[in-house]
TITORKOL-470748 format. One line per 8 residues: number of its first residue (from 1); their letters; for each residue x, y, z of C-alpha. Coordinates in steps of 0.05 Angstrom, whole numbers. Each point is the difference from the previous one (the first is absolute). Last residue first. Layout:
NUM) a) X,Y,Z; ...
//
This chain:
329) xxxxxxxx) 281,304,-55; 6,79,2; -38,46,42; 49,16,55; 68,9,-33; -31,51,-51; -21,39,59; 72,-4,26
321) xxxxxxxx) 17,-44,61; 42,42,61; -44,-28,51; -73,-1,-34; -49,61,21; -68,3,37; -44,-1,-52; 25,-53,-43
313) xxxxxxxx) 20,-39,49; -72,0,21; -23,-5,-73; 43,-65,-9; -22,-30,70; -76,19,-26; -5,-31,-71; 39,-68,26
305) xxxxxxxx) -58,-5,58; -55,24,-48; 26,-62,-43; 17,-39,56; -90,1,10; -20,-3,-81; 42,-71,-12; 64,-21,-39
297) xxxxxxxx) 18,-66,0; 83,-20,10; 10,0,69; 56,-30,26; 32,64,-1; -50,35,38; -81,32,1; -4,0,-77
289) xxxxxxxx) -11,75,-47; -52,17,-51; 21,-2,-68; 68,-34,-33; 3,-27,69; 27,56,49; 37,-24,59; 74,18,-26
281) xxxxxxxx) -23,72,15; -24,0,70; 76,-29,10; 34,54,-31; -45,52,28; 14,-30,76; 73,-7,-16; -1,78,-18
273) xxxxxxxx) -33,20,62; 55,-34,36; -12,-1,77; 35,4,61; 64,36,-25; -40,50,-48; -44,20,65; 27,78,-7
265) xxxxxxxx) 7,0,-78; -75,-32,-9; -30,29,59; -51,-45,19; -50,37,62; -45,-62,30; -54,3,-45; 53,-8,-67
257) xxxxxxxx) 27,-65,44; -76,-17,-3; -17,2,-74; 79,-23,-16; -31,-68,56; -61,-6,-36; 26,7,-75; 56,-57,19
249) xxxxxxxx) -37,-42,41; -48,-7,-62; 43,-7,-43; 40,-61,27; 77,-8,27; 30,-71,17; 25,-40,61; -61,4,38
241) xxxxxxxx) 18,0,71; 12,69,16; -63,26,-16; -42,12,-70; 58,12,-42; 22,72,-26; 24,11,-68; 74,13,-27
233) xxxxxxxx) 15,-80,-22; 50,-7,64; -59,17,45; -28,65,30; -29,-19,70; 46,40,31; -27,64,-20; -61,-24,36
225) xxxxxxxx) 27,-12,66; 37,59,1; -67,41,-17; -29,-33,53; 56,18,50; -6,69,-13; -68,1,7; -10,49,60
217) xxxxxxxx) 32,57,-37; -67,-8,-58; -49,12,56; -65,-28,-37; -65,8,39; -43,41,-68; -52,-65,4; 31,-15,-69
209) xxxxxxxx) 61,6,18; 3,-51,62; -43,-52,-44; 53,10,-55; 57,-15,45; -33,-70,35; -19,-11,-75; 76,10,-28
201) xxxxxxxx) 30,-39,61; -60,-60,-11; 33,1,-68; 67,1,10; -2,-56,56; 10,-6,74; 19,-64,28; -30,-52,47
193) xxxxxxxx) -75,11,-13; -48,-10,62; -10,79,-5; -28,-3,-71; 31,37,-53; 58,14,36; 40,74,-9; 69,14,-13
185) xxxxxxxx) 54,39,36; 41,-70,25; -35,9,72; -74,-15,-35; -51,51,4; -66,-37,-9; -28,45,67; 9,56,-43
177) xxxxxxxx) -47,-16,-37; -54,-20,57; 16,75,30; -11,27,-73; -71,-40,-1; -17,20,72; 7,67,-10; -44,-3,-58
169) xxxxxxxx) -53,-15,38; -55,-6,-66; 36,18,-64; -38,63,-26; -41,-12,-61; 10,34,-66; -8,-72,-33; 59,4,-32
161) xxxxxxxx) 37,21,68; -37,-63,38; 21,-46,-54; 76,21,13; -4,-12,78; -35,-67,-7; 57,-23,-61; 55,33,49
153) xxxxxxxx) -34,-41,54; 4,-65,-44; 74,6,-18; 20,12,75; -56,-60,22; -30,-1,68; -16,-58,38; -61,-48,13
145) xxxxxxxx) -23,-12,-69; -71,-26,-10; -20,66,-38; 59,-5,-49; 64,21,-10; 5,37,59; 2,68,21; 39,45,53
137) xxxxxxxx) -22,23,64; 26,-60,39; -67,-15,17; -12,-22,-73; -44,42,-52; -20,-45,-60; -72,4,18; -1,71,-1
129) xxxxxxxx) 35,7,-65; -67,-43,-29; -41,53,30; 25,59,-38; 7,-30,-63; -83,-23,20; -6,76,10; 30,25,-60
121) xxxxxxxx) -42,-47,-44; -65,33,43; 24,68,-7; -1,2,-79; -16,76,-10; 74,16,-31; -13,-57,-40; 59,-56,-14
113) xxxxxxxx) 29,-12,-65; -10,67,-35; 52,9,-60; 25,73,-4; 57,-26,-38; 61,15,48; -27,18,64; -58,-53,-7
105) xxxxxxxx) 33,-48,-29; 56,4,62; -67,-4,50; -23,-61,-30; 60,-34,-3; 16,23,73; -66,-28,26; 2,-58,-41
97) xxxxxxxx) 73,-21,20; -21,18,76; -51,-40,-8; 31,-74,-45; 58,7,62; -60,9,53; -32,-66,-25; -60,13,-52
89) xxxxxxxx) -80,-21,18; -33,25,-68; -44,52,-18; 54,48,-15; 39,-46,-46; -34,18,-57; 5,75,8; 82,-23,-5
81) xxxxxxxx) -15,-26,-65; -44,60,-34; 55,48,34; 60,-48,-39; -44,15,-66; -12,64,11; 78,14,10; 24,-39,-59
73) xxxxxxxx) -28,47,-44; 3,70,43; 74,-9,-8; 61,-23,64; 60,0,-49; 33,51,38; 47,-49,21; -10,18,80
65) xxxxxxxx) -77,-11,-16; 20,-68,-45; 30,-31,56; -53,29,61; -53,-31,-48; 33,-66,-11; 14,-9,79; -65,11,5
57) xxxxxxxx) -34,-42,-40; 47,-54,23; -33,1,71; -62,9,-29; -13,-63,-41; 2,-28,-55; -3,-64,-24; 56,-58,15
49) xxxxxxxx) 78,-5,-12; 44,43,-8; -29,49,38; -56,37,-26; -19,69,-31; -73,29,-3; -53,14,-50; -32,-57,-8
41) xxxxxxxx) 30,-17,-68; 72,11,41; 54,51,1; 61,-32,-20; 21,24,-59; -4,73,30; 59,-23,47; 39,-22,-56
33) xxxxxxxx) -7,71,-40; 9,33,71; 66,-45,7; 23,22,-66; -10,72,1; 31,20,66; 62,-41,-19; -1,42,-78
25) xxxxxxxx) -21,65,42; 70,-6,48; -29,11,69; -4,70,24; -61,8,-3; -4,-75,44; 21,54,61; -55,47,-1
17) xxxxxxxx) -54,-59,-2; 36,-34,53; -6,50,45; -70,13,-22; -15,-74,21; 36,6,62; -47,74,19; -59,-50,-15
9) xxxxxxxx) 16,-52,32; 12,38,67; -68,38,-5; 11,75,-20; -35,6,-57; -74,-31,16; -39,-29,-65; -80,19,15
1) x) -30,-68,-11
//
């Protein structure tokens, strides 16, 4: 599978890469260590509970890529599991995790997952998307589903990238995106929902990027909307109903508030940078990171999330806090 640069994963993953460099080596070190720990007799990672499967696989392989910990070792052996799973009948979250996974080992290790030559695999991808199309132009969860998904058509839109494969009427995905607009700047996940959430926001966003359609001065409500998610513990909750912060709002919502044009000194009365670190931090287990502060088990996918909100902040600068500041705990 020939590994394309410029998809949207791939230019976030080499965002992240540049900005976990200049994570402290001691924090880089430990969570690698854990996250090689968990790497499976199969050859790929799990939840915390259950075998392998592809979904953690690649959130294990983006982890360790961004650590630099990504070797030729445990490369073969996640490309022997992920060949494994070729054959069988996956969900569109277990494909677009293979597809990336594969196409990360590929660009790092030289691993071969998927042949160039492999049409028919490609097609049946292919066809599968097809049946998850809804007349709203979006895609749904599944093939029975009746309306479009936000998270779901950024998962159709990313597959088609990794799969070098242009995103059939396009159009009518980004007009079905912005059809989830909600008046309070955020975006639904499904249009029967009631409120708009971070993470349908940071898919409706990353669907408009990734299909080049995002005018950064017409989201000026969005990114007000997701400044003021940040909570009293420095990360961002899912919506405004859930009374506490979690990781994997957080890293979605920096991801997307770094889409949408942060300035760290100009934007430093919406939303603290330094909070953000500070909470990412107090996540980490003594390896791996949990999801929030009821949380106290580690696993492979908060992990990445943890990994990624640190190296974002890394990257894009920390209010006033020293570099010192920003990798201790």
């Amino acid at each position: 599978m020939s590994s394309p640069t410029s998809t949207y994963l791939h230019e976030l993953t080499l965002r992240l890469a540049l900005g976990a460099a200049n994570l402290d080596a001691s924090l880089r070190n430990r969570h690698a260590d854990w996250l090689v720990r968990q790497q499976q007799s199969d050859g790929g990672f799990g939840g915390r509970e259950g075998e392998s499967d592809p979904y953690y696989t690649a959130f294990a392989v983006r982890s360790l890529w961004i650590l630099g910990r990504l070797d030729e070792a445990i490369g073969s052996r996640c490309g022997e599991f992920l060949r494994g799973r070729l054959a069988g009948r996956e969900g569109i979250v277990d494909l677009i995790s293979l597809i990336f996974a594969a196409a990360v080992l590929e660009l790092a290790s030289g691993v071969v997952v998927i042949d160039d030559d492999d049409d028919t695999w490609r097609n049946n991808v292919d066809q599968l998307l097809c049946q998850l199309r809804t007349s709203d132009g979006g895609f749904a969860k599944s093939p029975e589903g009746r309306a479009g998904s936000t998270y779901q058509t950024f998962l159709s839109v990313l597959c088609y990238q990794l799969l070098q494969r242009p995103v059939p009427e396009s159009d009518r995905v980004i007009d079905f995106i912005h059809s989830q607009h909600h008046p309070d700047g955020g975006f639904l996940e499904i249009r029967a929902a009631k409120r708009a959430g971070v993470n349908p926001t940071a898919a409706a966003i990353g669907t408009l990027k990734a299909l080049d359609s995002l005018e950064v001065a017409d989201h000026g409500d969005t990114f007000e909307f997701l400044a003021q998610q940040q909570s009293d513990e420095g990360g961002l909750a899912a919506n405004t109903r859930i009374p506490f912060a979690d990781l994997l709002s957080t890293c979605t919502g920096l991801i997307t508030l770094i889409d949408l044009g942060l300035d760290p000194a100009r934007h430093r009365n919406l939303i603290s940078l330094s909070r953000i670190n500070a909470y990412a931090l107090s996540m980490q287990a003594e390896g791996g990171f949990h999801g929030f502060a009821l949380d106290q088990t580690a696993d492979v996918e908060y992990t990445f999330y943890g990994l990624a909100t640190l190296s974002l902040v890394a990257m894009t600068g920390l209010d006033s806090q020293s570099a010192e500041d920003r990798n201790v705990q």
